[in-house]
N, CA and C atoms of all chains as a GROMACS GRO file, in nm:
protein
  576
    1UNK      N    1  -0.888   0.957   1.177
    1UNK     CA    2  -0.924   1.022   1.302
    1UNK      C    3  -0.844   1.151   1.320
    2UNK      N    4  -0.901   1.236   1.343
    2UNK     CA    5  -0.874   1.366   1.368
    2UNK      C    6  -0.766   1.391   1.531
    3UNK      N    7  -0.638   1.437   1.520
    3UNK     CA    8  -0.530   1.401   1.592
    3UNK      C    9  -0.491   1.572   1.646
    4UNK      N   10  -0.492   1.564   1.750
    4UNK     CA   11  -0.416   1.731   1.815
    4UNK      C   12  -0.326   1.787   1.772
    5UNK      N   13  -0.307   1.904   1.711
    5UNK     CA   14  -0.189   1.965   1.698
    5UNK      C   15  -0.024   1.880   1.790
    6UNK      N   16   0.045   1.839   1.729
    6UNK     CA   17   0.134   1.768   1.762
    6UNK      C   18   0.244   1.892   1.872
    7UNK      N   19   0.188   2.011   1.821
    7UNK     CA   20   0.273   2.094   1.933
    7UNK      C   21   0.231   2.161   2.045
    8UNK      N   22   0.119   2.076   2.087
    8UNK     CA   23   0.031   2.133   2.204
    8UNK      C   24   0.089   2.098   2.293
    9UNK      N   25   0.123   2.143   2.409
    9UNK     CA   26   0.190   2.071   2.536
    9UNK      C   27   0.106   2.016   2.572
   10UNK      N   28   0.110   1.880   2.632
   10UNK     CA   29   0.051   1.770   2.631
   10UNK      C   30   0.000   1.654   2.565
   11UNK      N   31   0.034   1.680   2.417
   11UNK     CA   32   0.016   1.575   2.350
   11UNK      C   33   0.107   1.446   2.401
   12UNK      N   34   0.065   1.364   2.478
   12UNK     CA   35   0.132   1.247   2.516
   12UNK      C   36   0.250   1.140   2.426
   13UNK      N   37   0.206   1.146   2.298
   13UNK     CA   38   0.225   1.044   2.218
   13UNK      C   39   0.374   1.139   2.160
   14UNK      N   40   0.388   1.238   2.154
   14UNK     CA   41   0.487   1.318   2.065
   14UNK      C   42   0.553   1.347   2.172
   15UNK      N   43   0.493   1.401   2.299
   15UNK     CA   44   0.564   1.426   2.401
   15UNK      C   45   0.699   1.307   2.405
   16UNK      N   46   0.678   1.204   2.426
   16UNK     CA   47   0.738   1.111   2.497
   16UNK      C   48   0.869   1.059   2.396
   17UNK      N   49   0.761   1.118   2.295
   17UNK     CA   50   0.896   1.022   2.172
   17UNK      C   51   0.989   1.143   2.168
   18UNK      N   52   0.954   1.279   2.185
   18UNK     CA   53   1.044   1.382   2.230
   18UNK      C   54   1.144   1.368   2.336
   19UNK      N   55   1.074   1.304   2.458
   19UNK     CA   56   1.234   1.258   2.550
   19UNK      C   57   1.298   1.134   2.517
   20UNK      N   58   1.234   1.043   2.428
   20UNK     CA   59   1.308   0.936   2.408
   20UNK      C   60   1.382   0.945   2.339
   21UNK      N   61   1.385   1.070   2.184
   21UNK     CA   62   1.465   1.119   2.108
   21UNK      C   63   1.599   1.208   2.207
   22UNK      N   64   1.580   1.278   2.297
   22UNK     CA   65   1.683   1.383   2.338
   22UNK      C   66   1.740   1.268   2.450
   23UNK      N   67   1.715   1.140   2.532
   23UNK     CA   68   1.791   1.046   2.602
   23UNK      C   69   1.855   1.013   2.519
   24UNK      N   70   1.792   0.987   2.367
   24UNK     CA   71   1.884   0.932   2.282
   24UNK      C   72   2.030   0.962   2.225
   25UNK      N   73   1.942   1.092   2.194
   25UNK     CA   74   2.117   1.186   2.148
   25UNK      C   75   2.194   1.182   2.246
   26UNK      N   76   2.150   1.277   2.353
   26UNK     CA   77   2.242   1.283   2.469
   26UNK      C   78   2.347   1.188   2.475
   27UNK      N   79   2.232   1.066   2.495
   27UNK     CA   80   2.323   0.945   2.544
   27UNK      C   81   2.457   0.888   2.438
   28UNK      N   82   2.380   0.939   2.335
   28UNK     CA   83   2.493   0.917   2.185
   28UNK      C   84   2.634   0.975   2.226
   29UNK      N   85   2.565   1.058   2.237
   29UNK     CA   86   2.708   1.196   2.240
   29UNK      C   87   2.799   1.154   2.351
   30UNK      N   88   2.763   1.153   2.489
   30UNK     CA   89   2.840   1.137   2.598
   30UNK      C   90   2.904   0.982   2.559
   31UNK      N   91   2.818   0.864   2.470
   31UNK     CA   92   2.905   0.776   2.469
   31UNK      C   93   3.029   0.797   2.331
   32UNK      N   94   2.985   0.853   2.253
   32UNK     CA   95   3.070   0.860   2.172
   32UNK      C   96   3.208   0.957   2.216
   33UNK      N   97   3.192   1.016   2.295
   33UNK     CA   98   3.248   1.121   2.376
   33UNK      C   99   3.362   1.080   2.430
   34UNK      N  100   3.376   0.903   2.415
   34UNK     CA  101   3.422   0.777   2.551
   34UNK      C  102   3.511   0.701   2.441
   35UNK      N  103   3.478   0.729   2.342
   35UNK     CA  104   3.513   0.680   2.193
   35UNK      C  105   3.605   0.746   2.103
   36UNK      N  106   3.750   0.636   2.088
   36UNK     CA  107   3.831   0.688   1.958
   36UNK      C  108   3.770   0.801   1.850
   37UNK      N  109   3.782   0.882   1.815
   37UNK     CA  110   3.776   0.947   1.688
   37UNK      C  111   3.777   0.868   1.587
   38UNK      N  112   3.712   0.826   1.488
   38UNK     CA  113   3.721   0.758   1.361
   38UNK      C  114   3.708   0.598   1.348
   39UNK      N  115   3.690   0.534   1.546
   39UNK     CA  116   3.712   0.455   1.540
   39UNK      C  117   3.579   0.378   1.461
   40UNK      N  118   3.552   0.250   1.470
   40UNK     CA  119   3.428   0.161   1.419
   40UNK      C  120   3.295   0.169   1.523
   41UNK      N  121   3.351   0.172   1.634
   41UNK     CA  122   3.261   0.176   1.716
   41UNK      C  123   3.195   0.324   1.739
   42UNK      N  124   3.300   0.428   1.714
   42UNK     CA  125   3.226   0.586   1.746
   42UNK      C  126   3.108   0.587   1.614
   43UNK      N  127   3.186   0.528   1.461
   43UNK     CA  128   3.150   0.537   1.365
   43UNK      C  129   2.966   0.473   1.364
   44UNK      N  130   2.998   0.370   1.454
   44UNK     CA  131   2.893   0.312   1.467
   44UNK      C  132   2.698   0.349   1.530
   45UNK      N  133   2.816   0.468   1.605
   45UNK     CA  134   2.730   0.540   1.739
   45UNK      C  135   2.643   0.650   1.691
   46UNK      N  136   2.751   0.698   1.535
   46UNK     CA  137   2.726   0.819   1.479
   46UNK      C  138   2.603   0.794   1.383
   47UNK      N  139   2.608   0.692   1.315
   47UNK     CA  140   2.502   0.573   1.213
   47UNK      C  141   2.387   0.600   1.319
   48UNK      N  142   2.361   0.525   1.444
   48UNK     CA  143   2.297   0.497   1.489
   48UNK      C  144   2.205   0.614   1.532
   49UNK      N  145   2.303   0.749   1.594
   49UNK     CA  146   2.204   0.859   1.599
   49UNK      C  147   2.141   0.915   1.491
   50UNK      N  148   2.194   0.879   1.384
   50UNK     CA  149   2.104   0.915   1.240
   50UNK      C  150   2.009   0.870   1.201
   51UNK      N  151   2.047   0.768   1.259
   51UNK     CA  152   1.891   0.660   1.223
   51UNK      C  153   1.764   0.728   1.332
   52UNK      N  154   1.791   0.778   1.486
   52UNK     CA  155   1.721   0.817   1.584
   52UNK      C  156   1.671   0.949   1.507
   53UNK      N  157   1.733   1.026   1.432
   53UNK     CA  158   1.748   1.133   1.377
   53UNK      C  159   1.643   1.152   1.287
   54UNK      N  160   1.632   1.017   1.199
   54UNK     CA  161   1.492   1.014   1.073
   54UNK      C  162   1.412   0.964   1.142
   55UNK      N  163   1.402   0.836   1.226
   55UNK     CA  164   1.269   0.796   1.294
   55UNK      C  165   1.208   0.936   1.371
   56UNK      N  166   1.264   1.020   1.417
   56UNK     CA  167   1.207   1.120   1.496
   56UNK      C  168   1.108   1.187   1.354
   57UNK      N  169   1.167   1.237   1.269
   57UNK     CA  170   1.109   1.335   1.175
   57UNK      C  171   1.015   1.279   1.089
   58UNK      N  172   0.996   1.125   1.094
   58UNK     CA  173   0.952   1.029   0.968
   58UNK      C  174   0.776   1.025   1.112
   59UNK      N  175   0.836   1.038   1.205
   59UNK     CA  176   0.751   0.983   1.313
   59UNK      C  177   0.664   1.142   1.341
   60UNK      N  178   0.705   1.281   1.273
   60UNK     CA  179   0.679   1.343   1.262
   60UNK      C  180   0.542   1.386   1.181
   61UNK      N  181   0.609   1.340   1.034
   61UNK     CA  182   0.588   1.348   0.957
   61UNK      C  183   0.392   1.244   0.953
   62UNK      N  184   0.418   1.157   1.018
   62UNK     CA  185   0.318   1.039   1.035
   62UNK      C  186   0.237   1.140   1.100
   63UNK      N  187   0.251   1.179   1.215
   63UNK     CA  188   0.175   1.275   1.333
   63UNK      C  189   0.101   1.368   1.225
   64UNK      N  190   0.180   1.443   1.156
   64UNK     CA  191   0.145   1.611   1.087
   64UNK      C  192   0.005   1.516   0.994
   65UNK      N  193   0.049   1.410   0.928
   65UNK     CA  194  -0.037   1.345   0.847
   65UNK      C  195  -0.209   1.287   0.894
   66UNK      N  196  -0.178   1.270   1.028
   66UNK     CA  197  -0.321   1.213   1.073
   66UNK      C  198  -0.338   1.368   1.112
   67UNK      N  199  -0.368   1.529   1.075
   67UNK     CA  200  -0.437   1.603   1.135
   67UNK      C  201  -0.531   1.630   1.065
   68UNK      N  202  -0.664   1.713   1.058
   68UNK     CA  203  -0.713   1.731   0.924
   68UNK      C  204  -0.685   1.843   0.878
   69UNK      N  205  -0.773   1.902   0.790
   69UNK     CA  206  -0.675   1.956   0.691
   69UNK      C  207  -0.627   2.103   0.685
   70UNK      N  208  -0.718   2.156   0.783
   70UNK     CA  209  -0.674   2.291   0.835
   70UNK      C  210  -0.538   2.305   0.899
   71UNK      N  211  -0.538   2.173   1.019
   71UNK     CA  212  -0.428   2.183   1.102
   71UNK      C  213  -0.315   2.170   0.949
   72UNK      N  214  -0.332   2.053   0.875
   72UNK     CA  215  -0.247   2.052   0.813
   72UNK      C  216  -0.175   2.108   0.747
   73UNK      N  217  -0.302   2.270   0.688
   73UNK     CA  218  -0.224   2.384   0.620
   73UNK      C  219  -0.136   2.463   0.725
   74UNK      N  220  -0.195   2.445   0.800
   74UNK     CA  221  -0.088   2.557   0.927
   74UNK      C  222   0.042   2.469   0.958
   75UNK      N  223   0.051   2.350   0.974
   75UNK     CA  224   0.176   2.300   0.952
   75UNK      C  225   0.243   2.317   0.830
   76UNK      N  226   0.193   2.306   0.714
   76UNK     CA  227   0.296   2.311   0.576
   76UNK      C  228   0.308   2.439   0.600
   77UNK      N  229   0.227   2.556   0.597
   77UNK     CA  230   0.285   2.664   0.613
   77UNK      C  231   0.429   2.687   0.721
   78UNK      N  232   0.379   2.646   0.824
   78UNK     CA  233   0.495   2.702   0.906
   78UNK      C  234   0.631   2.630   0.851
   79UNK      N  235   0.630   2.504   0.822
   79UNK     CA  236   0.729   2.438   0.771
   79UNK      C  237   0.809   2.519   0.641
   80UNK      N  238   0.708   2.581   0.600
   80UNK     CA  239   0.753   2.657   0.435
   80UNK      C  240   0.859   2.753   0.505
   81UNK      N  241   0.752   2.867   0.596
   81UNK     CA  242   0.819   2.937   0.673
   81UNK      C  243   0.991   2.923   0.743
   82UNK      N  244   0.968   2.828   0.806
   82UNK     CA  245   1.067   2.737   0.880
   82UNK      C  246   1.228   2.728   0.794
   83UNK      N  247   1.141   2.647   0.653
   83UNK     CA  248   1.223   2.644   0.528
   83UNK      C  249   1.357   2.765   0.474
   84UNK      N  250   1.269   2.871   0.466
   84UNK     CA  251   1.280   2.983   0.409
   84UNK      C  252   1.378   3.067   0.525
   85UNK      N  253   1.400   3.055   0.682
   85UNK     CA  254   1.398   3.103   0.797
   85UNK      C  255   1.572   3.034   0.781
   86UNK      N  256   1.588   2.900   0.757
   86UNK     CA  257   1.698   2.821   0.804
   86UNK      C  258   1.782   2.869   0.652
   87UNK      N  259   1.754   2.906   0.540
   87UNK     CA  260   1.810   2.883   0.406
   87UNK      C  261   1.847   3.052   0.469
   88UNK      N  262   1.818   3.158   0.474
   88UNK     CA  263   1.809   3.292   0.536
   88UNK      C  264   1.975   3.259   0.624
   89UNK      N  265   1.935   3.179   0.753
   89UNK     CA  266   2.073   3.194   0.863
   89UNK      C  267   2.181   3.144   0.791
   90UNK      N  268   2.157   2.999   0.736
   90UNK     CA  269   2.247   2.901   0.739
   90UNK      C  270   2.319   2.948   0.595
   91UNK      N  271   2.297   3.031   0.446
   91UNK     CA  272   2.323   3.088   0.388
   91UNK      C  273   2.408   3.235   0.396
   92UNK      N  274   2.331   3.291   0.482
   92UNK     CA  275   2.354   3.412   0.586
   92UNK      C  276   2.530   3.425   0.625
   93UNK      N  277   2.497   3.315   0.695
   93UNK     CA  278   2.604   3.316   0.768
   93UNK      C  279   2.717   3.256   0.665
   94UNK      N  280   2.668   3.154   0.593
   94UNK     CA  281   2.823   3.126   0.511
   94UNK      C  282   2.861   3.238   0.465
   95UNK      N  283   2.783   3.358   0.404
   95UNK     CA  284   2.899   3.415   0.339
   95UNK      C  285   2.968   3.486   0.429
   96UNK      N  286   2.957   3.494   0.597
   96UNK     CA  287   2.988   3.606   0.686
   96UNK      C  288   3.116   3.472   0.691
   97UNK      N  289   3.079   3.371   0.729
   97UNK     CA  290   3.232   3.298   0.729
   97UNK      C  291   3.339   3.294   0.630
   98UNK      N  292   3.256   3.332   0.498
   98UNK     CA  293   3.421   3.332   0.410
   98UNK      C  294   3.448   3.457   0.415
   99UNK      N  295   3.368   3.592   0.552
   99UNK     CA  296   3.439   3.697   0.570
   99UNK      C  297   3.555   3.728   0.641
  100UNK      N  298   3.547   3.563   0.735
  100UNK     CA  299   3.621   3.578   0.823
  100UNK      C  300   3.615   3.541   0.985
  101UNK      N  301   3.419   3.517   0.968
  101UNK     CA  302   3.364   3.462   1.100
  101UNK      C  303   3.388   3.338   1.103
  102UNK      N  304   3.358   3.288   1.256
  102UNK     CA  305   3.398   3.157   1.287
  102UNK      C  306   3.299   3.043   1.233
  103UNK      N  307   3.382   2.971   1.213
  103UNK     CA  308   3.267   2.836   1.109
  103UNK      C  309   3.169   2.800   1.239
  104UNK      N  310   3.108   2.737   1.171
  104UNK     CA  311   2.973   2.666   1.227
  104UNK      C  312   3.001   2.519   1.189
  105UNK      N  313   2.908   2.416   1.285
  105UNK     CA  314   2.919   2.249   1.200
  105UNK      C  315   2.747   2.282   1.141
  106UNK      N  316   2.730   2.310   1.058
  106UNK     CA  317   2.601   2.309   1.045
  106UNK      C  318   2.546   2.182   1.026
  107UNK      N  319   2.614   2.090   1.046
  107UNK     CA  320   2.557   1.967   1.020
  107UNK      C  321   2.483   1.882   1.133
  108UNK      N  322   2.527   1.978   1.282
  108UNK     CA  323   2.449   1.960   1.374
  108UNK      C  324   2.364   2.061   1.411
  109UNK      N  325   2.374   2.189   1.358
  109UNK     CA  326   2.301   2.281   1.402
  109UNK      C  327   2.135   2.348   1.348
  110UNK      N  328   2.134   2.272   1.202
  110UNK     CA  329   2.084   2.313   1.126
  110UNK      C  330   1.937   2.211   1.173
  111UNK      N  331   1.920   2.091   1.198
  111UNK     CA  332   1.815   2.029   1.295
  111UNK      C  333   1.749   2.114   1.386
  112UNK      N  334   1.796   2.144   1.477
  112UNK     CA  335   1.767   2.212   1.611
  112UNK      C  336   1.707   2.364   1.539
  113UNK      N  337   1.785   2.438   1.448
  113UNK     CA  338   1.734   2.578   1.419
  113UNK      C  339   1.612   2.535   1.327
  114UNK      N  340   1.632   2.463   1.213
  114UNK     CA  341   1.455   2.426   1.177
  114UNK      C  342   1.343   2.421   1.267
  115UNK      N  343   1.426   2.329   1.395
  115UNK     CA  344   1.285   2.285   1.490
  115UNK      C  345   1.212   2.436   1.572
  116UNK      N  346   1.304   2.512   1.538
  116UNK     CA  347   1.316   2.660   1.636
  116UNK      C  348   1.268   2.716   1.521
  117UNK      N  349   1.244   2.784   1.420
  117UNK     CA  350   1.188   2.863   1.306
  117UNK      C  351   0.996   2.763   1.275
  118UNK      N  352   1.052   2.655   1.296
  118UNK     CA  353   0.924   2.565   1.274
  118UNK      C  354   0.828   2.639   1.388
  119UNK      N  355   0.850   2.647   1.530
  119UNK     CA  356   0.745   2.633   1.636
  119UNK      C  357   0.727   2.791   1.639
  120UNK      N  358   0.848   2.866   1.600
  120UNK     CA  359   0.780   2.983   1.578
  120UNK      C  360   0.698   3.022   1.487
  121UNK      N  361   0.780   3.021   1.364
  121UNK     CA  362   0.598   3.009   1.289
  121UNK      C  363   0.482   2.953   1.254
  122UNK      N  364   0.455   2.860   1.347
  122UNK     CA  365   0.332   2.788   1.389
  122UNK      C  366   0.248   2.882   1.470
  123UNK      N  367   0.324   2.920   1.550
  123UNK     CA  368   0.255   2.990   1.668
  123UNK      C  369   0.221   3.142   1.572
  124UNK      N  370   0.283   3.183   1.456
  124UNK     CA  371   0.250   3.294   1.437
  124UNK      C  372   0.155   3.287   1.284
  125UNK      N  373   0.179   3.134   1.196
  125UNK     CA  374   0.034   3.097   1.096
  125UNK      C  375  -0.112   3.061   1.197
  126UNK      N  376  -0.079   2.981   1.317
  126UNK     CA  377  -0.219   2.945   1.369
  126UNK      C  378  -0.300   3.098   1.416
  127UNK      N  379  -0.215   3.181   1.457
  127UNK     CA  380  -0.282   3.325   1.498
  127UNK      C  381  -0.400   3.377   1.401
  128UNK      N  382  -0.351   3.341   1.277
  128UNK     CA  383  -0.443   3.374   1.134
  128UNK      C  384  -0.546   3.309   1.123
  129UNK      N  385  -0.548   3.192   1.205
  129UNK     CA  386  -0.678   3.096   1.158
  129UNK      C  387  -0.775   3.066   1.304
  130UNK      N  388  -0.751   3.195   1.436
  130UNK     CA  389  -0.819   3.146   1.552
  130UNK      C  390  -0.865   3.278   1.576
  131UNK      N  391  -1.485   3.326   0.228
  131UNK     CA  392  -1.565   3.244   0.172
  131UNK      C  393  -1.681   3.279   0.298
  132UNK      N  394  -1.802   3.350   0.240
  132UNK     CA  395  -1.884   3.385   0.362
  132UNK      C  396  -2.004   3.250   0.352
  133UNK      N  397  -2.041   3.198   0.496
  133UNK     CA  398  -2.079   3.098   0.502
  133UNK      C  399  -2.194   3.077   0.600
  134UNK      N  400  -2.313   2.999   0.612
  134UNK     CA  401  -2.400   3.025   0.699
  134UNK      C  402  -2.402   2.851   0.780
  135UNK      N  403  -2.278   2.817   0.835
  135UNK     CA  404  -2.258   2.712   0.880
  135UNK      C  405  -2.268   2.728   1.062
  136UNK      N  406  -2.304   2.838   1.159
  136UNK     CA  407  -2.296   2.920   1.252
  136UNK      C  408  -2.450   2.853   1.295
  137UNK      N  409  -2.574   2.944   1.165
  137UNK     CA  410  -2.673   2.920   1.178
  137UNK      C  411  -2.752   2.724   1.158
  138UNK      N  412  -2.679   2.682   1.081
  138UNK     CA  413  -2.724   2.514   1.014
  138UNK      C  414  -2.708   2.444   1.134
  139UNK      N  415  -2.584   2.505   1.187
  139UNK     CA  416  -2.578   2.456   1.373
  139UNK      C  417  -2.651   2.475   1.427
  140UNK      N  418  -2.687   2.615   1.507
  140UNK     CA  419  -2.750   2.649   1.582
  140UNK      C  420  -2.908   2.556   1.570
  141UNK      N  421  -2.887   2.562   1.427
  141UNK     CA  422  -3.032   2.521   1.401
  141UNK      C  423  -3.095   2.332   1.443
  142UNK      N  424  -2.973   2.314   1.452
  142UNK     CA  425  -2.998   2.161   1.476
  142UNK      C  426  -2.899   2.113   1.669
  143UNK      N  427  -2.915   2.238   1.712
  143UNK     CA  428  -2.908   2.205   1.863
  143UNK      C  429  -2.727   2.186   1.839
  144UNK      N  430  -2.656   2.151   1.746
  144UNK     CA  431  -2.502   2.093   1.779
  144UNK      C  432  -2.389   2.186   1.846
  145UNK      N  433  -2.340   2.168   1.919
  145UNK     CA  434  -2.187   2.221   1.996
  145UNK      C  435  -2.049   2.212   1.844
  146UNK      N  436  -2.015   2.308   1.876
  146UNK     CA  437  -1.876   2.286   1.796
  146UNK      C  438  -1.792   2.153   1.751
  147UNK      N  439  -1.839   2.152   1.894
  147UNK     CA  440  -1.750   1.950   1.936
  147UNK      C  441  -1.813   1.855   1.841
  148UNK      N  442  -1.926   1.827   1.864
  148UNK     CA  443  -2.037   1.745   1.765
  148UNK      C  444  -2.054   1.773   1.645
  149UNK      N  445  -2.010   1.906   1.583
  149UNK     CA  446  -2.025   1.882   1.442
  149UNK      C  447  -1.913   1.847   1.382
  150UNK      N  448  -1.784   1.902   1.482
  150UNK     CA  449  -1.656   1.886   1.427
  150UNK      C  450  -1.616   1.707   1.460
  151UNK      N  451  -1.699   1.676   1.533
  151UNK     CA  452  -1.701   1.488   1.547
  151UNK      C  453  -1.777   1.423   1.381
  152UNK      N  454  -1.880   1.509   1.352
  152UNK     CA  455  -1.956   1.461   1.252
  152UNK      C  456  -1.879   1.462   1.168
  153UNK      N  457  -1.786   1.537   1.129
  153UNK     CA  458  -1.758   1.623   1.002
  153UNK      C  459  -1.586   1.544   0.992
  154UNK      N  460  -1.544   1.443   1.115
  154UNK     CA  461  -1.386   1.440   1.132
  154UNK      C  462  -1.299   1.570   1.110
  155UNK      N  463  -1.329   1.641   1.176
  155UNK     CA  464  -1.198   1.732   1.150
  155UNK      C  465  -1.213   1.805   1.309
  156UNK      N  466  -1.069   1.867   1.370
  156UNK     CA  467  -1.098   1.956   1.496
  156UNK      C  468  -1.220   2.052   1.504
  157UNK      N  469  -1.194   2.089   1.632
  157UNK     CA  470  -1.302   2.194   1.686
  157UNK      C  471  -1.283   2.334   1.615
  158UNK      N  472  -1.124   2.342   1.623
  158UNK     CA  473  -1.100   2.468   1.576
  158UNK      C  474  -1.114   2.475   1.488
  159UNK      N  475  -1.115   2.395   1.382
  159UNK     CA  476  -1.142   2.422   1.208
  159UNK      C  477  -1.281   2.384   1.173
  160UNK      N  478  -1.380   2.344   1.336
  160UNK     CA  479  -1.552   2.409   1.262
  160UNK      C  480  -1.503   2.585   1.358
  161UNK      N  481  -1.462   2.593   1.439
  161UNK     CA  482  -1.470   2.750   1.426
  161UNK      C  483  -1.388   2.811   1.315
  162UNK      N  484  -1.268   2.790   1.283
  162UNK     CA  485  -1.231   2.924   1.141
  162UNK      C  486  -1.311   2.893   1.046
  163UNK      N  487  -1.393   2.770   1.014
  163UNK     CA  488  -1.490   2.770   0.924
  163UNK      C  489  -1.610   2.934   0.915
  164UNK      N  490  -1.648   2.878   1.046
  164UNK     CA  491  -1.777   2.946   1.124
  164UNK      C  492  -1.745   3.096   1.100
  165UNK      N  493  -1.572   3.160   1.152
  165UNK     CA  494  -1.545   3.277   1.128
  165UNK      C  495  -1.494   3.282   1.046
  166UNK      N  496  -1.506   3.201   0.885
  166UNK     CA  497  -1.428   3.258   0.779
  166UNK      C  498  -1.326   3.293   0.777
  167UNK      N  499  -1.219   3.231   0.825
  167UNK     CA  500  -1.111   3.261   0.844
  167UNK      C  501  -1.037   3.110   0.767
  168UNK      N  502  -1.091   3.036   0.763
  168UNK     CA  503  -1.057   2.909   0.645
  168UNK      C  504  -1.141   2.853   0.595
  169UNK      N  505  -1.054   2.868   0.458
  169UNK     CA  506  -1.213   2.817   0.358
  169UNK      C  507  -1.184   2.670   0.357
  170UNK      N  508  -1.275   2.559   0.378
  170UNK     CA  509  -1.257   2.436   0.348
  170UNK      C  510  -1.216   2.382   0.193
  171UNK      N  511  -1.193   2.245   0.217
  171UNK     CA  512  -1.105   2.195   0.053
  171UNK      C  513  -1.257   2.160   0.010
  172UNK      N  514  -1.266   2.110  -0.131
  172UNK     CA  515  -1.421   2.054  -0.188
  172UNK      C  516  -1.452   1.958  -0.170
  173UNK      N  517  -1.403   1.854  -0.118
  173UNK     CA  518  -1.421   1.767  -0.033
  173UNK      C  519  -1.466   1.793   0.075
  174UNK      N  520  -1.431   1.873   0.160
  174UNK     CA  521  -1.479   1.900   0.336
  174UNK      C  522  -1.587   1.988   0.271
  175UNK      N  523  -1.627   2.034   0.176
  175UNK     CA  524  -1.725   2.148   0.145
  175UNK      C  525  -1.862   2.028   0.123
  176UNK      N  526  -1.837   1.927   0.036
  176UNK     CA  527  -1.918   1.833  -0.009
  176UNK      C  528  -1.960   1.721   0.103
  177UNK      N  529  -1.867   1.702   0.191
  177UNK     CA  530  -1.917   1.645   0.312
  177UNK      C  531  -1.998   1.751   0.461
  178UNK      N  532  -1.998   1.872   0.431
  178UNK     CA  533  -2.066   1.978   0.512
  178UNK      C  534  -2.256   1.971   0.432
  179UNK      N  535  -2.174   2.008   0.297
  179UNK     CA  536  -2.284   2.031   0.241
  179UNK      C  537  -2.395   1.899   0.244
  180UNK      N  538  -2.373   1.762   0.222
  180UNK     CA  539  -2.425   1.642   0.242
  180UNK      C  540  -2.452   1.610   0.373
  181UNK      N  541  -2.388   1.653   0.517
  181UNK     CA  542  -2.436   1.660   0.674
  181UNK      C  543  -2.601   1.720   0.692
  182UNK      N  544  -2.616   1.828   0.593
  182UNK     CA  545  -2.689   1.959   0.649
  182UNK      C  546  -2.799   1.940   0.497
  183UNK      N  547  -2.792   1.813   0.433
  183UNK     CA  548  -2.857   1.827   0.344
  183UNK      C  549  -2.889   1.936   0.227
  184UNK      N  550  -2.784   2.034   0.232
  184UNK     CA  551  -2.844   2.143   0.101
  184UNK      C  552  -2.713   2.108   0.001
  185UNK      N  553  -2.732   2.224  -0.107
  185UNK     CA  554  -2.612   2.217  -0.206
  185UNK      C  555  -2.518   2.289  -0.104
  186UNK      N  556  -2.376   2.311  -0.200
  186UNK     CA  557  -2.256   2.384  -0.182
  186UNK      C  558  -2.295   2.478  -0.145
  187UNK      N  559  -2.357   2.559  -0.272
  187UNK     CA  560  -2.387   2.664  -0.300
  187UNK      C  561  -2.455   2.751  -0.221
  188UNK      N  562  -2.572   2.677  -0.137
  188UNK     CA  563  -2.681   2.715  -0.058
  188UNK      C  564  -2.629   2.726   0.069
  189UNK      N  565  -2.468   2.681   0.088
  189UNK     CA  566  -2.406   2.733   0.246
  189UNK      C  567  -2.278   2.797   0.234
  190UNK      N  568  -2.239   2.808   0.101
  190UNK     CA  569  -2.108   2.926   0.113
  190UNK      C  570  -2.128   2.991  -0.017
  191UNK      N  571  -2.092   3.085   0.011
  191UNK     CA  572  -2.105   3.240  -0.113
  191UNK      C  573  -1.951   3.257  -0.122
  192UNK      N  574  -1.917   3.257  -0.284
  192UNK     CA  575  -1.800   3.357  -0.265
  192UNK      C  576  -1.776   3.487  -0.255
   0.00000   0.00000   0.00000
């Protein structure tokens, strides 16, 4: 069955797992926040948002899969895009840090800037095909 | 990929909606069809072409 662009505002089904994903983190963070450094239990908290972390993208990934096949090229494209966008900053910038700039954790940042290079070039492959 | 999938419609009364119901795929991809703006895979070509009863050949030109 032929499924809506997953980045339409209003898609219900992506919508929701979108706030259930960001209660999630949030809630990670502020509790781990409450939590020893290194302890078992922060350690535990940290596991657990990772796991929230792939179900989101795996749950993604399921979505992009039921579109047909047009939508689908405009998603791999933008994703390529996306790809190419994050390897650009996150490369970019290392070598400006062993210039002397301030580090980054890219290990949290690099999620969020995919999802941001992704929706932009969606919005700028679908232009080509409407 | 120039295509006379505009007219095979018109010709049989269908809305965008209804062929793109026939065909499983969105609305918008029977319009970039329609405006050539995406060429279908040979599969979606062979299930157009089998909807509308002709060959491949007889509804898209390269």
């Amino acid at each position: 069955m032929v499924q809506k662009n997953p980045f339409i505002v209003g898609g219900p089904r992506l919508f929701a797992l979108i706030v259930l994903y960001v209660i999630l983190v949030i809630g990670g963070v502020v509790l781990a926040a409450s939590l020893e450094r290194g302890s078992p239990a922060r350690i535990a908290v940290a596991v657990v948002q990772g796991l929230i972390v792939t179900a989101f993208v795996v749950a993604l990934f399921v979505s992009i899969r039921q579109l047909d096949e047009m939508e689908q090229r405009i998603q791999h494209e933008a994703m390529a895009m996306a790809l190419a966008g994050t390897i650009i900053v996150v490369t970019g910038y290392g070598y400006l840090e062993r210039a002397g700039l301030p580090a980054v954790q890219w290990g949290l940042w690099v999620y969020p800037l995919v999802f941001l290079f992704w929706a932009l070039a969606y919005g700028f492959v679908v232009r080509r095909y409407r | 990929m120039k295509n006379c999938l505009r007219q095979l419609r018109a010709e049989r009364g269908w809305s965008q909606g209804e062929l793109a119901a026939r065909l499983n795929v969105s609305r918008q991809t029977v319009n970039a069809l329609e405006t050539e703006k995406y060429d279908p895979s040979l599969p979606l070509a062979f299930r157009i072409a089998k909807l509308f009863g002709r060959r491949i050949e007889e509804i898209f030109e390269a």
